[in-house]
C-alpha positions as CSV (number, residue, x, y, z in Angstrom):
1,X,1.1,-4.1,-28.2
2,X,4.9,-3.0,-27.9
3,X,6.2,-0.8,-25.3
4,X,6.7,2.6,-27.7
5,X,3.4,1.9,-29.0
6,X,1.7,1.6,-25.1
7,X,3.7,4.7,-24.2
8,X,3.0,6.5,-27.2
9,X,-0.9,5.8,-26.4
10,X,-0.1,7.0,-22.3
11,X,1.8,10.3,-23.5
12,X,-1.6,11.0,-25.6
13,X,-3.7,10.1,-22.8
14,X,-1.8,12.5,-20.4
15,X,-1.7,15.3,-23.1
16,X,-5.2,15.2,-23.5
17,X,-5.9,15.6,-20.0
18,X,-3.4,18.2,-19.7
19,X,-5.3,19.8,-21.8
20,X,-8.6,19.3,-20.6
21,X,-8.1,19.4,-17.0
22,X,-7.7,23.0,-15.5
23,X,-4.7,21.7,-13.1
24,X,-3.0,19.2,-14.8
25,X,-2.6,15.7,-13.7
26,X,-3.2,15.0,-10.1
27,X,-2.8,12.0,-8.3
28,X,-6.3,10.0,-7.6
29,X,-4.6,9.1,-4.1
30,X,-1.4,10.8,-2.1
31,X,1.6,9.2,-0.6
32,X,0.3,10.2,3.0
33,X,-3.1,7.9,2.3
34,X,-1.5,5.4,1.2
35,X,0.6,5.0,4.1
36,X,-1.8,5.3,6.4
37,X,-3.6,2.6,4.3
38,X,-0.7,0.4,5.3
39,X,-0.6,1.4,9.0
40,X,-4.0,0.9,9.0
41,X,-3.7,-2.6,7.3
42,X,-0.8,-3.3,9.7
43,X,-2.6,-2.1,12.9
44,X,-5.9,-4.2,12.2
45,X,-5.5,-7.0,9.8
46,X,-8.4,-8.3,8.1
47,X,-9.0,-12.0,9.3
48,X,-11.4,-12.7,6.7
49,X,-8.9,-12.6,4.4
50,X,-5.1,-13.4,5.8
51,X,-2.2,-13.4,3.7
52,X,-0.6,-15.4,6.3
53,X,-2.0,-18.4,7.4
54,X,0.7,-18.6,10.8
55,X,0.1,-14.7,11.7
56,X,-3.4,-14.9,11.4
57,X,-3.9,-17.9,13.9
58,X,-1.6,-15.6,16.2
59,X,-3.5,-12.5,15.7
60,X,-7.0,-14.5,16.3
61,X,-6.0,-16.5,19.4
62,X,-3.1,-15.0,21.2
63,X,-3.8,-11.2,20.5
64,X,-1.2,-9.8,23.4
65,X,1.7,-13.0,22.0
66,X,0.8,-11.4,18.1
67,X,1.6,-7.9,19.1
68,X,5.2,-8.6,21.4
69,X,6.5,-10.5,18.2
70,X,5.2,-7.7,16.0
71,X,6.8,-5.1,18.4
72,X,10.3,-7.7,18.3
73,X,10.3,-7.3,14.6
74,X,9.6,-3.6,14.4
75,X,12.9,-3.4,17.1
76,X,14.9,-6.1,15.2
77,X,14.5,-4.7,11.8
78,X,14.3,-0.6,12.4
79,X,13.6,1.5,9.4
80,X,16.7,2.7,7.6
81,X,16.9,6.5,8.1
Protein backbone atom coordinates (compact mmCIF):
# COMPACT_ATOMS: atom_id res chain seq x y z
CA UNK A 1 0.00 0.00 0.00
CA UNK A 2 1.63 3.55 -0.76
CA UNK A 3 2.02 6.16 1.76
CA UNK A 4 -0.94 8.72 0.32
CA UNK A 5 -3.05 5.77 0.09
CA UNK A 6 -2.20 4.62 4.06
CA UNK A 7 -2.68 8.23 5.01
CA UNK A 8 -5.66 8.82 3.00
CA UNK A 9 -7.24 5.56 4.85
CA UNK A 10 -5.81 7.18 8.62
CA UNK A 11 -7.42 10.77 7.74
CA UNK A 12 -10.82 8.76 7.13
CA UNK A 13 -10.28 6.72 10.14
CA UNK A 14 -9.78 9.95 12.34
CA UNK A 15 -12.67 11.76 10.57
CA UNK A 16 -14.97 9.16 11.35
CA UNK A 17 -14.18 9.19 14.78
CA UNK A 18 -14.33 12.82 14.96
CA UNK A 19 -17.39 12.38 14.09
CA UNK A 20 -18.64 9.76 16.19
CA UNK A 21 -16.85 10.40 19.21
CA UNK A 22 -18.44 13.27 21.38
CA UNK A 23 -14.72 14.69 22.32
CA UNK A 24 -12.69 14.10 19.47
CA UNK A 25 -9.65 12.00 19.51
CA UNK A 26 -8.04 11.38 22.71
CA UNK A 27 -4.96 9.68 23.51
CA UNK A 28 -5.53 5.83 24.78
CA UNK A 29 -2.41 6.72 27.17
CA UNK A 30 -0.81 10.26 28.36
CA UNK A 31 2.76 11.40 28.31
CA UNK A 32 2.75 11.36 32.21
CA UNK A 33 1.97 7.38 32.18
CA UNK A 34 4.22 6.67 29.97
CA UNK A 35 6.98 8.11 31.78
CA UNK A 36 6.19 6.72 34.72
CA UNK A 37 6.07 3.40 32.77
CA UNK A 38 9.76 4.07 32.10
CA UNK A 39 10.65 5.09 35.69
CA UNK A 40 8.95 2.29 36.75
CA UNK A 41 10.77 -0.07 34.20
CA UNK A 42 13.98 1.68 35.18
CA UNK A 43 13.39 1.47 39.05
CA UNK A 44 12.51 -2.39 38.97
CA UNK A 45 13.69 -4.21 35.85
CA UNK A 46 12.06 -7.25 35.02
CA UNK A 47 14.72 -10.21 35.30
CA UNK A 48 12.56 -12.60 33.59
CA UNK A 49 13.09 -10.89 30.73
CA UNK A 50 16.54 -8.66 30.51
CA UNK A 51 17.45 -6.65 27.65
CA UNK A 52 20.91 -6.74 28.93
CA UNK A 53 22.47 -9.78 29.67
CA UNK A 54 25.69 -7.73 31.76
CA UNK A 55 23.05 -5.44 33.81
CA UNK A 56 20.91 -8.06 34.59
CA UNK A 57 23.71 -10.36 36.27
CA UNK A 58 24.47 -6.96 38.21
CA UNK A 59 21.03 -6.25 39.18
CA UNK A 60 20.51 -9.99 40.41
CA UNK A 61 23.75 -10.53 42.36
CA UNK A 62 25.25 -7.30 43.43
CA UNK A 63 21.97 -5.20 43.91
CA UNK A 64 23.86 -2.19 46.10
CA UNK A 65 27.17 -2.37 42.98
CA UNK A 66 23.86 -2.19 40.19
CA UNK A 67 22.44 0.86 41.80
CA UNK A 68 26.10 3.19 42.43
CA UNK A 69 26.88 2.53 38.64
CA UNK A 70 23.22 3.36 37.75
CA UNK A 71 23.50 6.51 40.14
CA UNK A 72 27.29 7.21 38.21
CA UNK A 73 25.49 7.24 34.97
CA UNK A 74 22.52 9.25 35.96
CA UNK A 75 25.50 12.03 37.28
CA UNK A 76 27.76 11.44 34.20
CA UNK A 77 25.15 11.84 31.67
CA UNK A 78 22.49 14.63 33.34
CA UNK A 79 19.46 15.40 31.37
CA UNK A 80 19.75 18.30 29.07
CA UNK A 81 17.56 21.15 30.40
Amino acid sequence: MSGGIARGRLAEERKAWRKNHPHGWRPAITVKQILVGIQDLLDQPNPADPAQTDGYQLFIQEPTEYRRRVRQQAKQYPPLV
